[in-house]
BAVEXFI-700034 format. One record per atom (N, C-alpha, C): residue number from 1; x, y negated, z; atom name. Coordinates in pm, whole numbers. Example, Ala and Ser with C-alpha at 12.3 -4.5 7.8 and 13.67 -1.06 7.14 Angstrom:
# BAVEXFI-700034
ATOM   kolro     east    north       up   vexlum
ATOM       1     1319      569      780        N
ATOM       1     1230      450      780       CA
ATOM       1     1320      330      780        C
ATOM       2     1285      225      708        N
ATOM       2     1367      106      714       CA
ATOM       2     1290       -3      787        C
This chain:
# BAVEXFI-700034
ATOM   kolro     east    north       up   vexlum
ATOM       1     5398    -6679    -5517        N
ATOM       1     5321    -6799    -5480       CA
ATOM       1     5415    -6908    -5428        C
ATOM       2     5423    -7045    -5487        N
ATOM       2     5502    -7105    -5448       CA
ATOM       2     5483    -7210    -5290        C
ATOM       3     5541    -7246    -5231        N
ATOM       3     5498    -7317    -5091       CA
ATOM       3     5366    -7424    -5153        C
ATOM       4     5382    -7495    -5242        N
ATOM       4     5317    -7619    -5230       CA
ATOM       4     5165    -7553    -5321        C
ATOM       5     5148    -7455    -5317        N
ATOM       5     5025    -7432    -5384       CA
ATOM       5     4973    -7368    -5229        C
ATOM       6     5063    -7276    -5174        N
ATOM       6     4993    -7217    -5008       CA
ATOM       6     4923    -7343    -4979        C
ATOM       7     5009    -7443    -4982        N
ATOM       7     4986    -7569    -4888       CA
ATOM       7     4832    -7608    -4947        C
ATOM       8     4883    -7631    -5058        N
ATOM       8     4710    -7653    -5109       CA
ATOM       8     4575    -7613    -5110        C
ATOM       9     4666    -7426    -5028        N
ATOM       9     4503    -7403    -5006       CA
ATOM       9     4477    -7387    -4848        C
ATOM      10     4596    -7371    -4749        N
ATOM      10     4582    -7350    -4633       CA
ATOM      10     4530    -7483    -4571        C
ATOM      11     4574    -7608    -4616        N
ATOM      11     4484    -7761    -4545       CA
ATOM      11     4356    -7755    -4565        C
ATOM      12     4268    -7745    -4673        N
ATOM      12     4188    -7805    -4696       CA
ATOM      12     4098    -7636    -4575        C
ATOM      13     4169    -7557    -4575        N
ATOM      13     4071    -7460    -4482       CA
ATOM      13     4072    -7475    -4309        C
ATOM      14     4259    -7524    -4319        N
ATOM      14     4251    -7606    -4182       CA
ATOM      14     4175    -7717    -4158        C
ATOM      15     4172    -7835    -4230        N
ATOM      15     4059    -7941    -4204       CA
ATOM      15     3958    -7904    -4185        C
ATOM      16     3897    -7793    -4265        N
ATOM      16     3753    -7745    -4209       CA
ATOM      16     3738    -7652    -4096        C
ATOM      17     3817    -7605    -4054        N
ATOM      17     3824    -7536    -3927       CA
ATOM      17     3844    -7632    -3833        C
ATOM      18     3880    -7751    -3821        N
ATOM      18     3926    -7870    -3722       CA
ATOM      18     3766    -7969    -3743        C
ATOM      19     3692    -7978    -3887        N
ATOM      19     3595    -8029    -3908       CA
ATOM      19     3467    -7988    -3829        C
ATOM      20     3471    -7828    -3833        N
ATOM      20     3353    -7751    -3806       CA
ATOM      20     3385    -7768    -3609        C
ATOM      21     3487    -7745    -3580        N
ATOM      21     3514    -7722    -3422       CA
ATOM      21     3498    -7852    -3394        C
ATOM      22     3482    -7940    -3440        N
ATOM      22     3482    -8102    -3366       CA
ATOM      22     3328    -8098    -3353        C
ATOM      23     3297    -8080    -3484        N
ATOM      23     3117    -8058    -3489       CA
ATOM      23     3017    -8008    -3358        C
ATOM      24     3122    -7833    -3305        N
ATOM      24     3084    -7743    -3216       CA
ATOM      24     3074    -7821    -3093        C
ATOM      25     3209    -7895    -3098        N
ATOM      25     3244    -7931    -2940       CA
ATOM      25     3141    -8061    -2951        C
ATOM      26     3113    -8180    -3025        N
ATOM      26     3041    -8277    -3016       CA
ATOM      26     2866    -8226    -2990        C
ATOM      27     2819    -8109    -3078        N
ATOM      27     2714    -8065    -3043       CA
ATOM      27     2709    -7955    -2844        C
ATOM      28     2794    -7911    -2870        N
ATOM      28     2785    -7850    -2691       CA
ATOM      28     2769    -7951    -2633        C
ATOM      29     2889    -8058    -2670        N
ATOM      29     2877    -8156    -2540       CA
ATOM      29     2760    -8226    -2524        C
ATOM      30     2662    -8251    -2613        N
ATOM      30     2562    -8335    -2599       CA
ATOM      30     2431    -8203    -2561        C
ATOM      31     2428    -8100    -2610        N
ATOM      31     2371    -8010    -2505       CA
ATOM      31     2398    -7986    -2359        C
ATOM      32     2508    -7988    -2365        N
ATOM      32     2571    -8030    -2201       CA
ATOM      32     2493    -8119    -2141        C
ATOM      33     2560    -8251    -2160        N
ATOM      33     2488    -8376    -2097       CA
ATOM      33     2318    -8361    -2078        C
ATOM      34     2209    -8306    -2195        N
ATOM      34     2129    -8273    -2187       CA
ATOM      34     2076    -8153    -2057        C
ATOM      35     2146    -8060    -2072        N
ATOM      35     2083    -7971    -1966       CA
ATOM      35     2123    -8032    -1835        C
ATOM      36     2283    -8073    -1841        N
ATOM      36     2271    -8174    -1729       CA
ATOM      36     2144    -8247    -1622        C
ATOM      37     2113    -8313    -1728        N
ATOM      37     2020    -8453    -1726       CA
ATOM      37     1879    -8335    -1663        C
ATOM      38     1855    -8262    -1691        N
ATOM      38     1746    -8137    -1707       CA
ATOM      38     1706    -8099    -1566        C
ATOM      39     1860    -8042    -1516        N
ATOM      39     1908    -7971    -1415       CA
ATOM      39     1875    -8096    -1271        C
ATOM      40     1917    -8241    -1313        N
ATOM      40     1891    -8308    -1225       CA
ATOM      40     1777    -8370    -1173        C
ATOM      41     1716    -8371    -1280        N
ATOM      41     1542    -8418    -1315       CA
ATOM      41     1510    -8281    -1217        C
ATOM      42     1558    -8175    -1252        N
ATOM      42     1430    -8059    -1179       CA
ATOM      42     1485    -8073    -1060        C
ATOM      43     1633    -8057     -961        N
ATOM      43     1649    -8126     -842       CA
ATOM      43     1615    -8233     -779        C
ATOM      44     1588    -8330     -848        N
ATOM      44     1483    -8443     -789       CA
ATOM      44     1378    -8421     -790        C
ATOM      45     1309    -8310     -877        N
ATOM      45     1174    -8318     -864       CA
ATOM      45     1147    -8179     -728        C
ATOM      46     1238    -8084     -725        N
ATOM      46     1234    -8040     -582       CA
ATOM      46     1277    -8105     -486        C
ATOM      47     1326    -8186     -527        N
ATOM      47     1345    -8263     -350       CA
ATOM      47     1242    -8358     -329        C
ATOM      48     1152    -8401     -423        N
ATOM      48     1060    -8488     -418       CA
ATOM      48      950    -8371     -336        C
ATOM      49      923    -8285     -380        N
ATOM      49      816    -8200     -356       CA
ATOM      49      850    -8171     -210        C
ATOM      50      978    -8141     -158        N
ATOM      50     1015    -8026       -6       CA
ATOM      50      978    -8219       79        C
ATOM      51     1059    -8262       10        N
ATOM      51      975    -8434      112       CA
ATOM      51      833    -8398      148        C
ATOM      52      787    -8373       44        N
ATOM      52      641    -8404       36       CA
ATOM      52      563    -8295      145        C
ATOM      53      606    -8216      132        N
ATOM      53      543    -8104      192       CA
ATOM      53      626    -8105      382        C
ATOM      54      693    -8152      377        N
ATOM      54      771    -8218      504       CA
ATOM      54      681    -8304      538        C
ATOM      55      660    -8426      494        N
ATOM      55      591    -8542      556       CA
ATOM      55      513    -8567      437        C
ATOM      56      410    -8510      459        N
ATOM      56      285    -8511      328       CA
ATOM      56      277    -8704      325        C
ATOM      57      233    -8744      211        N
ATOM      57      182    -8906      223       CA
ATOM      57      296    -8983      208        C
């Protein structure tokens, strides 16, 4: 097998291994930010409630 045929087939499987992991990390991260956003909504909404039940009104 000569180098420049390896080459020809090892890029195009590296680009997609670099394609697919950019994909992974752009989709986590925006699940991230999401549960984030989730996590803080339900801490405000318990701290809204322990207020409430502290000093009803």
């Amino acid at each position: 097998m000569s180098s420049s045929l390896r080459q020809g087939i090892t890029l195009p499987w590296r680009s997609q291994l670099y394609f697919i992991a950019m994909i992974t990390k752009h989709l986590l991260a925006n699940g991230e930010i999401r549960y984030l956003q989730q996590r803080t909504l339900t801490k405000q909404k318990n701290l809204h409630t322990l207020s409430f039940y502290i000093c009803p009104g």
